[in-house]
C-alpha positions as CSV (number, residue, x, y, z in Angstrom):
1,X,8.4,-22.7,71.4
2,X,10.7,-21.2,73.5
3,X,13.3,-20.7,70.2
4,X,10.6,-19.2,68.5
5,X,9.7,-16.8,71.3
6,X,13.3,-15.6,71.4
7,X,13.0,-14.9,67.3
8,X,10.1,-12.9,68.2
9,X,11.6,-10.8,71.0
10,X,14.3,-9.4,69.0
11,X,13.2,-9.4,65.7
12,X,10.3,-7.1,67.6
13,X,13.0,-4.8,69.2
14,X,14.7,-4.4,65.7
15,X,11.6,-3.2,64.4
16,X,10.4,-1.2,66.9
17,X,13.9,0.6,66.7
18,X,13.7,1.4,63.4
19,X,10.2,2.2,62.8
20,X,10.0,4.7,65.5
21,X,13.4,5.8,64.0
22,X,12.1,6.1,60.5
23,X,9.0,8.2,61.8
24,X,11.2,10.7,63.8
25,X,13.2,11.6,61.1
26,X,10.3,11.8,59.1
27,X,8.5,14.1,61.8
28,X,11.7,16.2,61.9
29,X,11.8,16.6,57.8
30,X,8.3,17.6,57.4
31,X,7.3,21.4,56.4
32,X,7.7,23.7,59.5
33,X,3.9,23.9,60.7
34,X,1.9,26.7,61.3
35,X,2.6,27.8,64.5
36,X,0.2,28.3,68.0
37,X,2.4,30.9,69.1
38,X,0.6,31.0,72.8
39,X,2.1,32.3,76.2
40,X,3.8,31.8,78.3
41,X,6.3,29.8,76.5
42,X,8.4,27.4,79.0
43,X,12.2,28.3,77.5
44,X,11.2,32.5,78.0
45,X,12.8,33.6,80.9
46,X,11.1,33.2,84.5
47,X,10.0,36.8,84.8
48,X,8.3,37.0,81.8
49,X,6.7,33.2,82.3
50,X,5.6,34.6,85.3
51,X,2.6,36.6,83.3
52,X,2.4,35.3,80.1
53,X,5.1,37.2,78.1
54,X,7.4,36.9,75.4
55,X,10.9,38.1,74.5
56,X,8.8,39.8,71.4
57,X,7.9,42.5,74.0
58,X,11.5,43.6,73.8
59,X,11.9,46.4,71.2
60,X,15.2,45.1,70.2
61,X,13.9,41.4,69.9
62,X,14.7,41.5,65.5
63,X,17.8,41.8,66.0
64,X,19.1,40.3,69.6
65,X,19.1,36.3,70.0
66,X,17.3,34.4,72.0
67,X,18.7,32.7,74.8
68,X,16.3,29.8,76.0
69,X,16.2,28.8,79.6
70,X,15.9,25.0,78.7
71,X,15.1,24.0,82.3
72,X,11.3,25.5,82.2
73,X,11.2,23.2,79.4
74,X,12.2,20.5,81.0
75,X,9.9,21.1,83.9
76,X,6.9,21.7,81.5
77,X,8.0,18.2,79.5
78,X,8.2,16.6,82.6
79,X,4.6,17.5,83.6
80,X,3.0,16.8,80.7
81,X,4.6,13.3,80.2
82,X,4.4,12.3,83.9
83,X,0.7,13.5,84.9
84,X,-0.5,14.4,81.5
85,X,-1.4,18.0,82.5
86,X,-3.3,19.3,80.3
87,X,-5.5,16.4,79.9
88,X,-6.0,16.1,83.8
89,X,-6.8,20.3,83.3
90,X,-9.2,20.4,80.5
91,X,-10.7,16.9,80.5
92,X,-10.7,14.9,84.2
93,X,-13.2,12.3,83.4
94,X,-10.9,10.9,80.4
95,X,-8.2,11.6,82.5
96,X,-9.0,9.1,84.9
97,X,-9.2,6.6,82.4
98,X,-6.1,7.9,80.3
99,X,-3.5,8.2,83.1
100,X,-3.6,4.7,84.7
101,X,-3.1,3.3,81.0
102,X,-0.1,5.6,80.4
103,X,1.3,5.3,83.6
104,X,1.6,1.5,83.1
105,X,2.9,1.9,80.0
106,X,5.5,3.9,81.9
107,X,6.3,1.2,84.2
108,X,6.9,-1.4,81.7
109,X,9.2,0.6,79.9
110,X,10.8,1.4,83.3
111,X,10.7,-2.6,83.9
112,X,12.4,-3.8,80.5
113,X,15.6,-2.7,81.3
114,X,15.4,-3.2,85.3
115,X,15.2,-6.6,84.8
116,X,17.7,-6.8,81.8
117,X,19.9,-5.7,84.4
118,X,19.4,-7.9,87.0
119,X,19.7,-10.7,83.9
120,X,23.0,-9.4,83.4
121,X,24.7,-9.4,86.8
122,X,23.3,-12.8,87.4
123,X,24.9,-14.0,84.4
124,X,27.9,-11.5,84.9
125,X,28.5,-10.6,88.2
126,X,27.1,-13.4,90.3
127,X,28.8,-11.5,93.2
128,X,26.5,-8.5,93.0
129,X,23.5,-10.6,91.8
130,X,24.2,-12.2,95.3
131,X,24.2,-8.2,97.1
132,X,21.8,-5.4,97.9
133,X,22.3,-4.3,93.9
134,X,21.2,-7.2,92.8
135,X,18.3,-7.8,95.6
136,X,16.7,-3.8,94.1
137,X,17.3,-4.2,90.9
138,X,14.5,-7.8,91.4
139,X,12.5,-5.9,93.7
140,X,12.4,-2.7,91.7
141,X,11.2,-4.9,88.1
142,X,9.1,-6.9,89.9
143,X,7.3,-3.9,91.6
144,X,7.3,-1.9,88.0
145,X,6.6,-4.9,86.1
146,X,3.5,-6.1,88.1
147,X,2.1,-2.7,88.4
148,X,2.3,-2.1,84.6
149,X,0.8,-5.1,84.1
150,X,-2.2,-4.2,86.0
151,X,-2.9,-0.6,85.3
152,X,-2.2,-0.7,81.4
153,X,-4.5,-3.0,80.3
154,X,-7.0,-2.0,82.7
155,X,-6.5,1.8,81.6
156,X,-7.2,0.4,78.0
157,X,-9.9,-1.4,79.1
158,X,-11.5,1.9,80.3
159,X,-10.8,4.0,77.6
160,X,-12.4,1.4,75.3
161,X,-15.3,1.3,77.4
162,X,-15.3,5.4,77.1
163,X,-15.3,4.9,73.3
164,X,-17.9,3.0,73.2
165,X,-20.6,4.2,75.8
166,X,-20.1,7.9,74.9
167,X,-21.7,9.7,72.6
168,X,-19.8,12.4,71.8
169,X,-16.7,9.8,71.2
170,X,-18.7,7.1,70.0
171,X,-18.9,9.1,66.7
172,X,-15.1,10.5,66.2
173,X,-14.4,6.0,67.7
174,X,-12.8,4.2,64.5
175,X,-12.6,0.1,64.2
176,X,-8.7,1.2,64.4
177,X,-9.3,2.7,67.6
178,X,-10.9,-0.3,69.0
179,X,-8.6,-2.6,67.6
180,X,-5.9,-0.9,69.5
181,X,-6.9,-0.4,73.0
182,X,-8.0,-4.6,72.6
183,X,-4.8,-5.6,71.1
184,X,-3.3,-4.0,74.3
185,X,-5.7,-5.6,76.6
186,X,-5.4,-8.8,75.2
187,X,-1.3,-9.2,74.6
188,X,-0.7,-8.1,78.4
189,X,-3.6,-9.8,80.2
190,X,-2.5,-12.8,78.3
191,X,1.2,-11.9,79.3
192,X,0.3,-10.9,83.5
193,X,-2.0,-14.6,83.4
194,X,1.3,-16.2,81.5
195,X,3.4,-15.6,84.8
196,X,1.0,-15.5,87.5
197,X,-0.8,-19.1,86.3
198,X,2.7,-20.7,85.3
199,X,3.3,-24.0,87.0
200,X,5.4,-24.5,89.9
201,X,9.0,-24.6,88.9
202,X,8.2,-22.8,85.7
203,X,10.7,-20.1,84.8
204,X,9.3,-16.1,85.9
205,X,10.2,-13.2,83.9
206,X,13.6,-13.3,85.4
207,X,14.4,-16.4,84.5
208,X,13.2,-15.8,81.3
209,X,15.7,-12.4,80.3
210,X,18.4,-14.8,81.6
211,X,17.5,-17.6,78.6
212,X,17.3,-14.7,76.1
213,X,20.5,-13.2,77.2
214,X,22.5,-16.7,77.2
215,X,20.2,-18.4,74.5
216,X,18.9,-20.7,76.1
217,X,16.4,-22.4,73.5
218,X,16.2,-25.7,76.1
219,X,14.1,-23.5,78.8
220,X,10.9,-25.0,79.0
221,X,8.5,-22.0,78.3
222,X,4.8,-22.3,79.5
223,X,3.1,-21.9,76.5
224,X,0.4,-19.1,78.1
225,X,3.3,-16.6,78.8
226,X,5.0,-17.4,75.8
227,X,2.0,-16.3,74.2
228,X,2.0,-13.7,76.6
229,X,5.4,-12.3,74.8
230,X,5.0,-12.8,70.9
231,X,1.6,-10.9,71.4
232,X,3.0,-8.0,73.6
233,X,6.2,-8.0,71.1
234,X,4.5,-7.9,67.7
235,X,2.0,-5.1,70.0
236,X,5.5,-3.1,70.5
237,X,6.8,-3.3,66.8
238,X,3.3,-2.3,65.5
239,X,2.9,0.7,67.6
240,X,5.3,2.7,65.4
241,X,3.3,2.4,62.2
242,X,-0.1,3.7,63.5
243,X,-0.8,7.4,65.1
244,X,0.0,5.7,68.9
245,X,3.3,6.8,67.5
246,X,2.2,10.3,69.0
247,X,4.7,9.4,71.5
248,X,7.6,10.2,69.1
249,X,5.3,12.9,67.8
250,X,4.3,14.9,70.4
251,X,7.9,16.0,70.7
252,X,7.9,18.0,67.6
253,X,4.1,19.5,68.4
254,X,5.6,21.4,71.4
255,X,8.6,22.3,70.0
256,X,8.0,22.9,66.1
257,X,4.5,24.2,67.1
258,X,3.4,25.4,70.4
259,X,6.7,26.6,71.7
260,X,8.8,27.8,68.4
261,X,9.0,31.4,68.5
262,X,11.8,31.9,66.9
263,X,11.5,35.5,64.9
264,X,11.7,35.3,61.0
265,X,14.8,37.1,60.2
266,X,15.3,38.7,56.8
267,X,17.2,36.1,54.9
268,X,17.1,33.4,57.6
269,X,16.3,29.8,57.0
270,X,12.6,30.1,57.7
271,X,11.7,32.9,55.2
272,X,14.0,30.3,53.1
273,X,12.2,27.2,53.6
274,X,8.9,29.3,53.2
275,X,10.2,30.5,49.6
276,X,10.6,26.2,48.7
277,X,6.8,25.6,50.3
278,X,5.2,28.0,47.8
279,X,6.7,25.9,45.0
280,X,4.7,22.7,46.1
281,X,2.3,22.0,43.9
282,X,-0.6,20.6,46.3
283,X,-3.6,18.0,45.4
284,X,-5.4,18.5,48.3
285,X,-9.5,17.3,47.6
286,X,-11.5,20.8,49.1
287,X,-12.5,22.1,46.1
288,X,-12.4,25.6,47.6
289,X,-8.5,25.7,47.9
290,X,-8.1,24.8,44.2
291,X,-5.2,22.5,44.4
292,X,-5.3,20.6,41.4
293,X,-1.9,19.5,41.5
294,X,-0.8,21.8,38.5
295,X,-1.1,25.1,40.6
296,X,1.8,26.2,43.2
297,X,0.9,27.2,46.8
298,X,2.2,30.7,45.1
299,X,-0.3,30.6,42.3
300,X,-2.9,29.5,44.7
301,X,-2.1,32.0,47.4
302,X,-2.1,35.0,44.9
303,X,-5.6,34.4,43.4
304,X,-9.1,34.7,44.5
305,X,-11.2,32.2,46.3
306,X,-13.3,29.8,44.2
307,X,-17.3,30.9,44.8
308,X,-19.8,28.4,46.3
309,X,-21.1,27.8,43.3
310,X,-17.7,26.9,41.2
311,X,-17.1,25.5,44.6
312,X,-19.9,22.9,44.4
């Protein structure tokens, strides 16, 4: 069991790499999107942030560059991914149950490499396994470790009770949806009971990133946190391939989306890229666009609207 475990971990890792990977890049190739274009825009400069400006207000904006002031996007990144601003703004009650899920989330990651640390000088550097390094870096993944394992599942367990008692939800609330939030809730309750039922003597979560990091397939595993840790590792490699990937994502919708304002210079790569779009020849199903798959965007763009009734 405990061998098998170990396969499970890594192999995990290794897909969880190169899934989220594989979806960046393909994030990063797609066609540029149509863009929001709404102020204030965090890399404008502080006085024009200030009341919603842009450098477009400049006369001379077509042909001066741009020079991005990348630590009001930092700050705004920061916000968003630590409190989930504009969720907490525009939507409190889901809020409440979003946060404590993400947060946890949060803390795990945090936790993975804490104690992979404190694994390492133990195997290591005994000396400062034995010191005040070694002493925070147990405290600190216990403290991240435990938390996570509290507030995630019990922030999916709200959320899915959200999905499922309100209306408005209830309706847009697919089985995937569902699926999702229980596969969390059941992979780290099973992996928080794991540790906090083991038997005395059993190996903790320390003990076991020392046995992964030294191989140590003779470590008796209890059998409910080794279940604990194939579930929450096949849960990590199967995030990448669903939209929870919005993670990897949401980095390209604020800066290919809401925040690109970069201008479309004459000859530049946008006007470019633009000129390749209007050759794709789309299939979309709304019978109003009329992409058949034979017509360009061009074609499609340069003639006239089907009517209802050709529509229908």
């Amino acid at each position: 069991m405990t061998a098998v475990t170990y396969v499970v971990l890594c192999l995990s890792l290794v897909v969880f790499v190169i899934a989220t990977a594989v979806r960046a890049a393909w994030y990063a190739r797609a066609p540029l999107h149509l863009r929001w274009e709404l102020y204030p825009v965090p890399h404008e400069a502080p006085e024009r942030v200030a009341h919603g400006g842009s450098h477009f207000e400049q006369s001379s904006t077509s042909a001066a560059p741009t020079h991005p002031h990348h630590w009001g996007t930092i700050k705004a990144l920061a916000a968003e991914i630590v409190s989930l601003k504009a969720l907490r703004e525009f939507n409190r009650p889901l809020w409440w149950r979003s946060y404590p899920f993400h947060a946890g989330l949060y803390l795990l990651i945090v936790g993975i490499p804490l104690i992979t640390a404190a694994a390492a000088l133990t195997i290591w550097f005994p000396s400062l396994a034995a010191g005040w390094s070694g002493s925070l870096l147990r405290a600190c993944s216990r403290l991240t470790g435990t938390a996570g394992l509290v507030l995630a599942p019990a922030g999916a367990a709200a959320l899915l009770h959200r999905r499922l008692t309100d209306a408005e939800l209830r309706r847009s609330t697919t089985p995937g949806d569902v699926f999702n939030l229980g596969a969390f809730i059941v992979a780290l309750t099973t992996l928080a009971a794991g540790f906090a039922l083991r038997p005395a003597g059993a190996p903790g979560p320390l003990a076991v990133a020392i046995g992964l990091l030294t191989w140590n397939v003779h470590m008796p595993m209890p059998a409910l946190a080794a279940a604990g840790l194939v579930l929450s590792a096949l849960l990590a490699a199967y995030i990448p391939f669903t939209h929870m990937s919005h993670f990897v994502g949401k980095y390209f919708t604020y800066h290919a989306v809401r925040w690109d304002d970069g201008a479309n210079r004459p000859g530049g790569a946008i006007g470019q890229a633009m000129a390749t779009y209007l050759t794709y020849r789309p299939t979309w199903a709304a019978p109003h666009v009329g992409a058949d798959g034979t017509r360009t965007w061009a074609d499609i763009a340069a003639s006239a609207p089907p009517t209802d009734k050709a529509a229908r």
